[in-house]
C-alpha positions as CSV (number, residue, x, y, z in Angstrom):
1,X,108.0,117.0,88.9
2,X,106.0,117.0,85.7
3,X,104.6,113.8,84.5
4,X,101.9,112.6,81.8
5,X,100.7,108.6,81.7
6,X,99.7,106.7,78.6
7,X,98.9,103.4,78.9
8,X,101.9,101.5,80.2
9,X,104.6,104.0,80.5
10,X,104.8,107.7,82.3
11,X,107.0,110.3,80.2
12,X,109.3,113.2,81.7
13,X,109.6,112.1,85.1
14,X,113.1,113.4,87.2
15,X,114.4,111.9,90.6
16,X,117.1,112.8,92.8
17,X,118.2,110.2,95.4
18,X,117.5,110.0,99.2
19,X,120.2,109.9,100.9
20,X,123.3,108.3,99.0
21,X,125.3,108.9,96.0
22,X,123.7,112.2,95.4
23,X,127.1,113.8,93.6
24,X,129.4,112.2,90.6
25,X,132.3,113.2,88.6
26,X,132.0,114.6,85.0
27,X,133.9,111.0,83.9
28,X,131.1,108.7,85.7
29,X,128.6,110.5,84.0
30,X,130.2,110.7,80.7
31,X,130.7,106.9,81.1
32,X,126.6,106.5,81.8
33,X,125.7,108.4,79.0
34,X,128.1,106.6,76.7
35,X,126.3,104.6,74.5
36,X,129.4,102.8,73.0
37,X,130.5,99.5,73.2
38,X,132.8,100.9,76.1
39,X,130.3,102.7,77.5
40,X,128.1,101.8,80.5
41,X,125.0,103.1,79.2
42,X,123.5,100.0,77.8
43,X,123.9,98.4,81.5
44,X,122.5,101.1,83.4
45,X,119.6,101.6,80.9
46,X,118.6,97.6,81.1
47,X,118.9,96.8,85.3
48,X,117.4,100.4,85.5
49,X,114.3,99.2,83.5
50,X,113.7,95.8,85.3
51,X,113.6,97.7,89.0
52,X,111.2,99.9,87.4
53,X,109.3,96.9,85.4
54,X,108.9,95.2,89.2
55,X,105.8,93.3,89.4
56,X,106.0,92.4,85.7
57,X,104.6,88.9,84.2
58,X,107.5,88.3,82.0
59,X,110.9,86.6,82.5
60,X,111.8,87.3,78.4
61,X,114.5,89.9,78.7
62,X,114.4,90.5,75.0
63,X,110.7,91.0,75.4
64,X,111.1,93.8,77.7
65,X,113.6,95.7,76.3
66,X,111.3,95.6,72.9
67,X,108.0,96.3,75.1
68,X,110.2,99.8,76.5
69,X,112.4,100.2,73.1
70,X,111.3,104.3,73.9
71,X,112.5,103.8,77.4
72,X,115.4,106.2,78.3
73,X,117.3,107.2,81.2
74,X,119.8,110.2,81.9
75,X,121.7,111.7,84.5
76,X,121.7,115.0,85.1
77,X,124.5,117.2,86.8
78,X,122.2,120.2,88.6
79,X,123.7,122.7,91.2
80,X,122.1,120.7,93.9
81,X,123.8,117.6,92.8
82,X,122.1,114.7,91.2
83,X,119.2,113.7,89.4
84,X,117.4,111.2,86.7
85,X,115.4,112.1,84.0
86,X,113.6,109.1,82.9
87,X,111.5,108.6,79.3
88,X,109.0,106.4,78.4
89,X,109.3,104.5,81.8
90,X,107.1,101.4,82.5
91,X,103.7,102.8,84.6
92,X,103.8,100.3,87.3
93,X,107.0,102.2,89.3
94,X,104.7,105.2,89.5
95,X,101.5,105.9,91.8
96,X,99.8,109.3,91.3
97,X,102.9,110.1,89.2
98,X,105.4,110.0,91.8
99,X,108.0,107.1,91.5
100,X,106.8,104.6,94.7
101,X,109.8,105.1,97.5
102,X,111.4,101.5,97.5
103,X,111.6,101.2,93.8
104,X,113.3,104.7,93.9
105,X,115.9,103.6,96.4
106,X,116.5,100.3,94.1
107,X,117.1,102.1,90.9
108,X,119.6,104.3,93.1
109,X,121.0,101.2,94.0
110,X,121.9,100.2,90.5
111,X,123.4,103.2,90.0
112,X,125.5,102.6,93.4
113,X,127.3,99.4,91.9
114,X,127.4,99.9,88.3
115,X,129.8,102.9,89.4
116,X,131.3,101.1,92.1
117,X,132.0,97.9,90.2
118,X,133.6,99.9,86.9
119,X,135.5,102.7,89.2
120,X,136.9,100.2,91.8
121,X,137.0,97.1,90.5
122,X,137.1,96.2,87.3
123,X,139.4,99.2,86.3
124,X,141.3,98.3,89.7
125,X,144.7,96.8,89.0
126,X,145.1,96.1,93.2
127,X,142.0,93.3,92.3
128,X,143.8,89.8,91.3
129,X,140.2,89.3,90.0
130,X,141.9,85.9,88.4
131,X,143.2,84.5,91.6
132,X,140.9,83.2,94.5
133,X,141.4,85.3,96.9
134,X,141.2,88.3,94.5
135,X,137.5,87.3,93.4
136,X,137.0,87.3,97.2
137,X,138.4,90.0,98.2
138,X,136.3,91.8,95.1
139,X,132.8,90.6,96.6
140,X,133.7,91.6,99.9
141,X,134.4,95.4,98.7
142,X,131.4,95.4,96.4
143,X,129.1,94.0,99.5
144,X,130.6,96.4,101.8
145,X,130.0,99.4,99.6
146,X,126.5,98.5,99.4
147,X,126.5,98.9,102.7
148,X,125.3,95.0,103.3
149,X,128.1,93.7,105.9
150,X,127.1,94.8,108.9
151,X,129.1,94.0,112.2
152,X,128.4,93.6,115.7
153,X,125.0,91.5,114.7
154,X,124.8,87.9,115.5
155,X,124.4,85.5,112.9
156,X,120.7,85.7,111.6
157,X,121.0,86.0,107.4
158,X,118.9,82.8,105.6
159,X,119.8,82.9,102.2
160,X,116.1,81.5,100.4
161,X,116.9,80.2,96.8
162,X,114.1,78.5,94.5
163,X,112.3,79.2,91.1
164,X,110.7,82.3,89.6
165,X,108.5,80.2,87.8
166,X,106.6,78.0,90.6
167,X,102.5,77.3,91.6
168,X,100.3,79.3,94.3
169,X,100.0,76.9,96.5
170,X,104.4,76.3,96.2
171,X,104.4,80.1,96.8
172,X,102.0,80.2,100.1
173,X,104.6,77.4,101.4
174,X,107.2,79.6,101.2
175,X,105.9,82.7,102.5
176,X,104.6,80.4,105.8
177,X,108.3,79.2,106.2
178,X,109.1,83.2,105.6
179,X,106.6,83.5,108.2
180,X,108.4,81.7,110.8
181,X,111.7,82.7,110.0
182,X,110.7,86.4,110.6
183,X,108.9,85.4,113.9
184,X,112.5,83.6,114.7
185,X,114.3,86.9,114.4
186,X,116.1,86.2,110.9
187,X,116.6,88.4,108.2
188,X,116.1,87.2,104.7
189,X,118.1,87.0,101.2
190,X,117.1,85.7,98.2
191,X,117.4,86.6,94.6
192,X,115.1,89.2,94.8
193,X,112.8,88.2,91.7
194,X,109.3,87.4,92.0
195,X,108.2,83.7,93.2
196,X,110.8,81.6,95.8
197,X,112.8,84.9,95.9
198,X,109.5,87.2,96.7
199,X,107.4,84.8,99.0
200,X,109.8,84.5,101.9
201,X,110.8,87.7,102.2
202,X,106.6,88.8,102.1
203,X,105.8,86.3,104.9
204,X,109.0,87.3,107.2
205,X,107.5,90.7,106.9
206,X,104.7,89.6,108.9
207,X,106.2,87.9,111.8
208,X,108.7,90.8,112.0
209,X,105.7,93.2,112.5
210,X,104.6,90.8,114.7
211,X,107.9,90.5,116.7
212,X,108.2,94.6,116.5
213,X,111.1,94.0,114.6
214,X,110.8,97.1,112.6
215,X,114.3,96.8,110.8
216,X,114.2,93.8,109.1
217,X,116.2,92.9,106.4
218,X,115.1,91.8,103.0
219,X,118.5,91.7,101.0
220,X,118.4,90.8,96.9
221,X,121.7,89.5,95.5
222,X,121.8,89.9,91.6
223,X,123.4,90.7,88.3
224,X,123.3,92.1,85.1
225,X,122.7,89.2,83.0
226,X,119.8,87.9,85.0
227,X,118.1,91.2,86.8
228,X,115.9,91.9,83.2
229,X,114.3,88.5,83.7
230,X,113.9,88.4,87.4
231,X,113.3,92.2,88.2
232,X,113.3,93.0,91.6
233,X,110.6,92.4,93.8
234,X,108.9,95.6,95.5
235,X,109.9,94.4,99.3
236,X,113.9,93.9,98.6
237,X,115.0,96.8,100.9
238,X,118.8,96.3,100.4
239,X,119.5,95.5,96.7
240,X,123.2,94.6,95.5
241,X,124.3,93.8,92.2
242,X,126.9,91.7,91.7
243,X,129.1,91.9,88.3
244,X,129.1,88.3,87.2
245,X,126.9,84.8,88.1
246,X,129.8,83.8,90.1
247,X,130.4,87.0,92.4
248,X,126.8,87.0,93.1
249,X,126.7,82.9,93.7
250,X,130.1,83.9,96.0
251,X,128.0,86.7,97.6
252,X,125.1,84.2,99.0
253,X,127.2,81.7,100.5
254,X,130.1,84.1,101.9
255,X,127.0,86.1,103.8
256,X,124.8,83.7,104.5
257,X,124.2,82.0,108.0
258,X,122.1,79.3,106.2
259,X,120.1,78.2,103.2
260,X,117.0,76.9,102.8
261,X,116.4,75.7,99.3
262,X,112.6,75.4,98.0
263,X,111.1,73.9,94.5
264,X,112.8,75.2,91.8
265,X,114.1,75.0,88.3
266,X,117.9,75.1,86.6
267,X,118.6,78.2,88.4
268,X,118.0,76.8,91.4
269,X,120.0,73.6,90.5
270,X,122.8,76.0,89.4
271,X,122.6,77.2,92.7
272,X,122.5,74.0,94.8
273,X,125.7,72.6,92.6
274,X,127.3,75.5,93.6
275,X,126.9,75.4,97.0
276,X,127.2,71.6,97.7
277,X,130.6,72.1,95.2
278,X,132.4,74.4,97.8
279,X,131.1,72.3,101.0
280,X,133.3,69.5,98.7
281,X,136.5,71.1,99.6
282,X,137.9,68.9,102.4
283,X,138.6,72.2,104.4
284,X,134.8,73.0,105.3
285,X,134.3,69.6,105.5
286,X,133.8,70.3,109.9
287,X,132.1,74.1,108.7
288,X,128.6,74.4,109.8
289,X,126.6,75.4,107.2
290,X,122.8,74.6,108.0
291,X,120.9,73.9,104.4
292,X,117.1,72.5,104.3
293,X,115.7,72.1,101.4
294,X,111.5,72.1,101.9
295,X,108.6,72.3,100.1
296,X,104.6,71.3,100.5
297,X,103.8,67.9,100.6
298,X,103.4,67.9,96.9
299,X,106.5,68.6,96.2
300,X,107.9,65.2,97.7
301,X,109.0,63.6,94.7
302,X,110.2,66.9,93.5
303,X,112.7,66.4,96.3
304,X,113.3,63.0,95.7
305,X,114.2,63.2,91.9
306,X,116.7,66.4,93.5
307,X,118.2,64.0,95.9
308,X,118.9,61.1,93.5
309,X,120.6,63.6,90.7
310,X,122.9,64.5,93.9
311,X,123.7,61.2,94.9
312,X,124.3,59.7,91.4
313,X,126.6,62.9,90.3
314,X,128.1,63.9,93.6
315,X,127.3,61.2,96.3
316,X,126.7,60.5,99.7
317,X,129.1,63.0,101.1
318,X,127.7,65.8,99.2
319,X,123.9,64.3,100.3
320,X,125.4,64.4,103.8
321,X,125.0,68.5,103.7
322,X,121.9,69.4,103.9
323,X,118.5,67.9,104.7
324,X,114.9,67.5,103.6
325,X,112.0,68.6,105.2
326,X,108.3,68.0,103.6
327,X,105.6,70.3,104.5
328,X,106.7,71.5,108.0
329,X,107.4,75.6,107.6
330,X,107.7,75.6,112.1
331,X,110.5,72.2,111.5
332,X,112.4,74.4,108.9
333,X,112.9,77.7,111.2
334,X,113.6,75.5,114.2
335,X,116.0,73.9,112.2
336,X,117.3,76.5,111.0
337,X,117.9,78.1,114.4
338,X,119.3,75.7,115.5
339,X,122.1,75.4,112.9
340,X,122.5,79.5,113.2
341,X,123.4,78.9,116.7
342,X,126.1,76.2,116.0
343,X,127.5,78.4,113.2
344,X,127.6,81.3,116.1
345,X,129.4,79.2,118.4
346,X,131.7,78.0,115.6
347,X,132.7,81.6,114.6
348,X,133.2,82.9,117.9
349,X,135.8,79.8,118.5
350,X,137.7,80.7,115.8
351,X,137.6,84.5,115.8
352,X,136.0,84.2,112.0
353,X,133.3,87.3,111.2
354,X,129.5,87.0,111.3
355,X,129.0,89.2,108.6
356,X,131.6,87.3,106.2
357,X,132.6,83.9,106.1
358,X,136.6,84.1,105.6
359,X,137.0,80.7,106.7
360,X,135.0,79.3,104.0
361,X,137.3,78.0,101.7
362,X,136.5,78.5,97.6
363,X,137.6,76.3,94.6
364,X,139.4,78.9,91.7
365,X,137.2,76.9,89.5
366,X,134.2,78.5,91.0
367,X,134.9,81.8,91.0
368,X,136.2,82.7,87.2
369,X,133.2,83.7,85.0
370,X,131.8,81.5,82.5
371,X,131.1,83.0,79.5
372,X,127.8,80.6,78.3
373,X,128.9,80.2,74.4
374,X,128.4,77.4,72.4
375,X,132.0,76.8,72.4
376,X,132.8,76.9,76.1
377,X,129.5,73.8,76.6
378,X,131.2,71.8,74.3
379,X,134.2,71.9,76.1
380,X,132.5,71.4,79.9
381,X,134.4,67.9,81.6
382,X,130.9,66.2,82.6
383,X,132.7,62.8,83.9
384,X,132.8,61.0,86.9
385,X,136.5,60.2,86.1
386,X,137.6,63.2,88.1
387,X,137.0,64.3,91.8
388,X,133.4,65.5,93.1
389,X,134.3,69.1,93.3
390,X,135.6,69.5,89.7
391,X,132.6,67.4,87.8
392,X,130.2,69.8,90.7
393,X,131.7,73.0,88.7
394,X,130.9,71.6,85.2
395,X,127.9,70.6,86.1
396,X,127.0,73.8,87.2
397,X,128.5,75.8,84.6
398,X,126.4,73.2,81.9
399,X,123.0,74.3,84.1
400,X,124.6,77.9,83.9
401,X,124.1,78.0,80.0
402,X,120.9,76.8,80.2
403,X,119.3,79.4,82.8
404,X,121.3,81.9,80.0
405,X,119.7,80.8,77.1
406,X,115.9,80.5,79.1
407,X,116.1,83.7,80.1
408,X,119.3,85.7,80.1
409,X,119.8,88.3,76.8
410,X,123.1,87.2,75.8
411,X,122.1,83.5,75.9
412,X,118.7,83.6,73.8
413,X,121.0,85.6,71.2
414,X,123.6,82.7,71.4
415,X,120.7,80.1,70.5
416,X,118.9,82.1,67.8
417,X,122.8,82.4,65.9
418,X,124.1,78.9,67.0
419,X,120.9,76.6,67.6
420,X,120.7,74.6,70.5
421,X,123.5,74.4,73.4
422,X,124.8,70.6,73.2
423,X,125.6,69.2,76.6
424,X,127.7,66.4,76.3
425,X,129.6,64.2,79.3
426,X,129.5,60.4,80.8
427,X,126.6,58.3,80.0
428,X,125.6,57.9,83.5
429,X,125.6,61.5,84.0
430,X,124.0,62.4,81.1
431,X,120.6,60.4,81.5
432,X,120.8,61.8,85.3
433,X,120.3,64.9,83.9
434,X,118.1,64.5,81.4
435,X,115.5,62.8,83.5
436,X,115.7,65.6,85.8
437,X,115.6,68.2,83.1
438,X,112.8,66.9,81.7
439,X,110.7,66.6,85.3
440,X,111.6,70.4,85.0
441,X,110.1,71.1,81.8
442,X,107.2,68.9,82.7
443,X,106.4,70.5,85.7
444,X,106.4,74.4,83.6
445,X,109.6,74.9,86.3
446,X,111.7,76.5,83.1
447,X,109.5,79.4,82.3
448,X,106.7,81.5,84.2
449,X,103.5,79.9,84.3
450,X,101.2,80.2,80.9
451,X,104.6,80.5,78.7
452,X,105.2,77.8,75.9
453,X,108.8,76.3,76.9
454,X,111.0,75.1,73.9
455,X,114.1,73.8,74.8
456,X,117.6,75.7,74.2
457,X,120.1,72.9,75.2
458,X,120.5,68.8,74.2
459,X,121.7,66.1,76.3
460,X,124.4,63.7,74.0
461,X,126.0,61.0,75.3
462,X,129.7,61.5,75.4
């Protein structure tokens, strides 16, 4: 291996994978290298530079595909089977010009389900991707071929959502509930970007070691659109990327055992909407699902302002899911525990999998991707003239657009062209969300910490 380092980026460097996916055919590489609309280069080349960007300060997609504009990546066909050559590749994925061993499995990873997900899915006419049960059946295959489902294991996967942009002393809180989730036994999932995704999974390292648990877990659920802005942090040991926001939102809650929900920004709203929009459906209305959402004790009226959105969108019922816990990391593992063991002794009842909730029942509206244009917000139902589950789904979808133009590269295009996304719905609804919006923007929750936030959406009055 031959390498040279300038600066911020290491030139001429080639890989060959450990263990899986070590061979393709001529079409899956002609299909990489294709730089056409059609092609798949484009994707490869972007989740390939945010693995190896890990660590990064930025959450600006656009700005790091302009900081590594030289970047490239190929794949190479050799007798010995397969290998990378990477240009111009960001410095940090490097020490003493070898490529550091977990960021190598990652970016083999991406290469994993971007062929998986064109091959077997997407150009799969046995997918009904636009039925339910199709999507499911979809993010079952991709999870499985990522080799993520694993049976004969009890139930002991905590899905951890919260923001990428949060404060020190929010990100010690999480890695002390981390802490004593690891020293419980349970394996960790998050998003697998830096902050709420990173600081769980860093403190359940500890009490694993502690526990001599010495194959823990530290799953990272993503996708294309959001993996530039929140790259992969360094202690994900199982990544998976999903094709679409709503495979990978599907992917959490179909795996997961329980949640626990810290501080956070519209992503993590996106994801609470989501999840407490399912729980709706009157057939997992006796599913146990423990969710805590926690945080230090200064994030009290953080929770508080979460709770009341909740309760004046989606009500009591939906408040009834999950519960709050202030500054009490040992209460939040006990709890959750506890709720793991109830969900065992549900599953086993009913003959339903650990590994993949099939009983959890999904609302079509859910599951079909949202494309976040300026023309699909103005046409989101944001009313409380309609049932809880169906005003849940826009209400994501409007938060959706927002995290897209913040962050995502097809989103901050949309608002350069068009100008601001206009969210419009019931009056009631619509001051709900501003206030809690704006407590976001106040409290730097939209954008890493030290970056100027300006706004890419408007709240009207419908």
């Amino acid at each position: 291996m031959r390498e040279k380092q300038m600066n911020d980026i290491v030139v001429n460097i080639r890989v060959s994978p450990e263990g899986h996916l070590d061979i393709l055919s001529q079409e899956e590489v002609n299909k990489l290298l294709d730089t056409s609309q059609g092609g798949l280069y484009h994707l490869f080349r972007t989740c390939s530079l945010a693995v190896l960007n890990c660590g990064s300060d930025t959450d600006d997609v656009t700005k790091l595909l302009q900081d590594f504009s030289s970047f490239e990546i190929k794949v190479l066909q050799e007798e010995r089977g397969l290998r990378l050559e990477l240009s111009n590749a960001p410095a940090v994925a490097f020490v003493d010009g070898r490529m550091i061993k977990g960021i190598k499995e990652l970016l083999f990873s991406v290469l994993r389900d971007i062929i998986y997900v064109n091959n077997e899915i997407t150009r799969n006419p046995r997918f009904k991707l636009g039925s339910s049960e199709g999507a499911t059946d979809a993010v079952f295959h991709i999870l499985r071929n990522a080799g993520a489902l694993r049976s004969r294991t009890p139930p002991n996967i905590v899905v951890c959502w919260g923001g990428h942009s949060i404060l020190r002393p929010e990100y010690e809180y999480t890695k002390e509930v981390g802490y004593e989730l690891g020293l419980r036994g349970m394996d960790i999932c998050t998003g697998c970007g830096p902050g709420a995704m990173k600081g769980p999974m860093k403190g359940a390292t500890i009490g694993h070691s502690k526990q001599r648990i010495r194959n823990g877990r530290y799953i990272g659920i993503t996708e294309p659109g959001i993996i530039g802005a929140e790259a992969p942090n360094p202690i994900v040991n199982e990544l998976v990327i999903l094709p679409d926001i709503e495979k990978r939102l599907e992917a959490f809650i179909r795996i997961a055992h329980g949640i626990v929900v810290f501080p956070g920004g519209a992503g993590t709203m996106e994801e609470i909407l989501y999840l407490l929009g399912i729980l709706l459906h009157p057939e997992n209305k006796s599913l146990p699902y423990p969710i805590v959402f926690t945080g230090s004790e200064s994030n009290r009226d953080y929770f508080k302002r979460i709770d009341k959105f909740i309760g004046q969108t989606l009500g009591r019922e939906a408040q009834d899911r999950y519960e709050i816990i202030i500054g009490d990391p040992i209460s939040v593992a006990s709890t959750m525990l506890t709720g793991l063991r109830r969900v065992r002794k549900f599953r086993k009842a009913r003959g339903d999998a650990y590994f993949f909730s099939w009983m959890l029942k999904m609302y079509h509206e859910f599951q079909q991707p949202f494309a976040p244009t300026h023309e699909n917000v103005a046409q989101l139902n944001i009313s409380t003239d309609q049932p809880k589950y169906k005003l849940a789904a826009d209400l994501r979808r409007a938060f959706s657009c927002i995290v897209a133009g913040n962050v995502k590269e097809e989103g901050i295009r949309a608002v350069k062209k068009h100008g601001n996304y206009r969210i419009t719905g019931s009056p009631q609804v619509m001051a709900a969300m501003d206030e809690l919006l704006q407590s976001f923007v106040d409290e730097k929750r939209m954008k890493l910490p030290g970056k100027v936030y300006t706004p890419c959406y408007e709240i009207v009055n419908g």
